[in-house]
C-alpha positions as CSV (number, residue, x, y, z in Angstrom):
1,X,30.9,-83.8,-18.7
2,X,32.6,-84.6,-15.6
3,X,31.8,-82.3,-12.5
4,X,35.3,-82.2,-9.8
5,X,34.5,-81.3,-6.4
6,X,37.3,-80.3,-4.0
7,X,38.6,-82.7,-1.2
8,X,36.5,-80.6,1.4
9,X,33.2,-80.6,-0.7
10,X,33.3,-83.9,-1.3
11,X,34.2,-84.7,2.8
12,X,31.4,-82.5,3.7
13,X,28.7,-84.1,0.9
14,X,29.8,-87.8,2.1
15,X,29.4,-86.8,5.7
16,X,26.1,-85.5,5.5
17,X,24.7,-88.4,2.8
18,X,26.9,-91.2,5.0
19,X,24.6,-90.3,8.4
20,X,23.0,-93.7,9.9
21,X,19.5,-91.5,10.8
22,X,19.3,-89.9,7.6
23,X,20.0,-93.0,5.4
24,X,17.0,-94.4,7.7
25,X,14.9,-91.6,7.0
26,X,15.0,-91.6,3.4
27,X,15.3,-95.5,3.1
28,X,11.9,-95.8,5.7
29,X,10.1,-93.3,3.6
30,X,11.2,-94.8,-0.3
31,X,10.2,-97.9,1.3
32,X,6.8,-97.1,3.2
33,X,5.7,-93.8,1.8
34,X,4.6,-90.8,4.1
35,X,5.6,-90.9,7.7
36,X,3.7,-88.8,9.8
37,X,5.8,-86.5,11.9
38,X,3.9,-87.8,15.3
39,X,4.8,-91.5,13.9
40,X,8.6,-90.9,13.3
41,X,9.7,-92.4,16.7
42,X,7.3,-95.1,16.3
43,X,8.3,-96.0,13.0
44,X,12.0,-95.8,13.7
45,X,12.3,-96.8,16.9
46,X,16.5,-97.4,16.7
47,X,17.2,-93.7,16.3
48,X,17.0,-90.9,19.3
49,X,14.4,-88.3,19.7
50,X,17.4,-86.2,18.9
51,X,18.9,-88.5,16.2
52,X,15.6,-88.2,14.3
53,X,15.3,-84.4,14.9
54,X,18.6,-83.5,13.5
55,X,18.1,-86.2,10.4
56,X,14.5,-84.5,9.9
57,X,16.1,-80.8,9.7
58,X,18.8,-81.8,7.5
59,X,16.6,-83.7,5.1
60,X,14.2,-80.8,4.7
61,X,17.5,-77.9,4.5
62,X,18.7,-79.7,1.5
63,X,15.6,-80.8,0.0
64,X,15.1,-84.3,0.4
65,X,11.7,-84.5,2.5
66,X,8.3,-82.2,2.2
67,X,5.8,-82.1,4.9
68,X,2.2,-83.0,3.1
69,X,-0.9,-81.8,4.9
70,X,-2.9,-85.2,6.0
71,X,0.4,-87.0,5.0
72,X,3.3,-86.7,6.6
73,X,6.8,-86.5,5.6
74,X,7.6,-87.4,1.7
75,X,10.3,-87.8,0.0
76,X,11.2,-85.0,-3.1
77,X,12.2,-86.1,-6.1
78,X,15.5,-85.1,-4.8
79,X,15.2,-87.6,-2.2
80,X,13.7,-90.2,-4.5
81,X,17.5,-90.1,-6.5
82,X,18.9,-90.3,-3.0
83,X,16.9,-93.2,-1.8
84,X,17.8,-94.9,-5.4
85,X,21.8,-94.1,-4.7
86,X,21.2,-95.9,-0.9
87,X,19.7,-98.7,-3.1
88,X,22.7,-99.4,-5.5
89,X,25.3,-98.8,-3.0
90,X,23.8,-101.4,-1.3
91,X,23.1,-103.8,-3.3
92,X,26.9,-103.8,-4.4
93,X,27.5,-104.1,-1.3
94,X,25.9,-107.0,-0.6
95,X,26.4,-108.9,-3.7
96,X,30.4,-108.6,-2.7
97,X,30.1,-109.1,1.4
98,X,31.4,-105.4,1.4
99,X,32.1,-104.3,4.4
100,X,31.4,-107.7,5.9
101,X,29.1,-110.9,4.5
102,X,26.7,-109.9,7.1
103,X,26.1,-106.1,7.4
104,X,23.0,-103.8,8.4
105,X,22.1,-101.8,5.4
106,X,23.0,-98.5,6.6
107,X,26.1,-99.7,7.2
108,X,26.6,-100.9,3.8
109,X,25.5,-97.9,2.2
110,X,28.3,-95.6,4.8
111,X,30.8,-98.1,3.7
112,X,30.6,-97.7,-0.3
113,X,29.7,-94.3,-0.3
114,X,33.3,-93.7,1.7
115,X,34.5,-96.1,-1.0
116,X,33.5,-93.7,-3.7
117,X,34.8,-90.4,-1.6
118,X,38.4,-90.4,-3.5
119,X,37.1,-90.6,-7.2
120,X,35.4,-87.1,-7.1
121,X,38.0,-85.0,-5.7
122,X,39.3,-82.2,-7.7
123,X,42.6,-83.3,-6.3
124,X,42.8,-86.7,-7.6
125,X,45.4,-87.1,-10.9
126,X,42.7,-88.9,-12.7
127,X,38.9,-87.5,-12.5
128,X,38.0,-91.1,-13.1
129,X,40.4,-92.3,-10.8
130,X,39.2,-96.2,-9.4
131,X,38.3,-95.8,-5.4
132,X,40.3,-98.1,-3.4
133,X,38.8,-101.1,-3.1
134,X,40.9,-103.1,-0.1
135,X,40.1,-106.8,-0.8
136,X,38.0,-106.8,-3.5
137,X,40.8,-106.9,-6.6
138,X,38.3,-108.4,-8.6
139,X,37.9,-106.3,-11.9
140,X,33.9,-107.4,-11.7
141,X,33.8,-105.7,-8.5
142,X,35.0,-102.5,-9.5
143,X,33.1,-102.7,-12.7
144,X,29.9,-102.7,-10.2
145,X,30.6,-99.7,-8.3
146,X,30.1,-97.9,-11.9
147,X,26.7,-97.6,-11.1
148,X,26.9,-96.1,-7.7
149,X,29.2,-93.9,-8.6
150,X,27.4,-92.5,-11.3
151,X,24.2,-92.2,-8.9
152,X,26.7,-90.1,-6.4
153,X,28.2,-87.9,-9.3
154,X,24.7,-87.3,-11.0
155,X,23.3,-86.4,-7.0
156,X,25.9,-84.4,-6.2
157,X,25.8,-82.3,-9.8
158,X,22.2,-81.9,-9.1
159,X,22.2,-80.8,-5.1
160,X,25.6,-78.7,-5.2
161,X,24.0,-77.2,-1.8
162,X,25.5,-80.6,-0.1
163,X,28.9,-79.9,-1.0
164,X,29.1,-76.5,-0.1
165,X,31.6,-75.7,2.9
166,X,31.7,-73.2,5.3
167,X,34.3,-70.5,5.8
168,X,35.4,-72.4,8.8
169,X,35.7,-75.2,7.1
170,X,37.7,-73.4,4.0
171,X,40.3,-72.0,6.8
172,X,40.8,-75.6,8.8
């Protein structure tokens, strides 16, 4: 079963998953368990005081971090699935240069899941409609964004809270 998501839902759900500090968040954490919440300018030292703030309220809002006494911030199983989307997305990435041959992962990960934005849009003609992938023709490249994609689907079915838009939102 295919779930569709509105254009909106699926702009609001990218923009929150596509944010450099909360990509870093989850990615530190998946990577280097707990993280103190004393230690999370220390430990990611590239993002603001308010950067890290904002990532840290979002990622507990929609479930992706826990507080553990004596350990720190942790990811949820939620943010487990996340951190293992990041991880696909960019490993396609890399293996096909995408967005560049040289790319900070973060940046990788932003790039494909935009990549992946138009194939889940209740709009689209096709549910399975093929992302547009401008300079990779290669069928072996869009045959690897399978993965990610299904990652982003299976998230998204499971954490409908991330593609929820406001009433503002709804009347823009």
């Amino acid at each position: 079963m295919t779930t569709l998501f509105t254009t909106a839902e699926v702009r609001n759900a990218i923009e929150l998953l596509a944010s450099r500090p909360l990509i870093r968040l989850v990615t530190e954490i998946d990577d280097n368990g707990a993280i103190p919440p004393r230690r999370l300018a220390a430990t990611l030292p590239d993002l603001s005081w308010h950067q890290l703030r904002r990532a840290t309220e979002t990622a507990r809002t929609h479930g992706l971090v826990r507080t553990v006494p004596g350990a720190g911030l942790e990811l949820t199983d939620s943010g487990s699935e996340l951190a293992d989307l990041y991880d696909a997305a960019a490993r396609w990435a890399r293996r096909h240069a995408y967005p560049a041959p040289v790319c900070e992962f973060s940046n990788r990960v932003r790039h494909v899941l935009h990549l992946l934005t138009p194939s889940f849009a209740a709009e689209s003609t096709d549910s399975l409609a093929r992302p547009s992938v401008a300079g990779l023709t290669s069928a072996e490249a869009e045959k690897g964004l399978a993965r990610p994609r299904a990652l982003l689907l299976q998230w998204l079915a499971g954490n409908p809270q991330v593609t929820r838009v406001s009433d503002a939102e709804r009347v823009a």
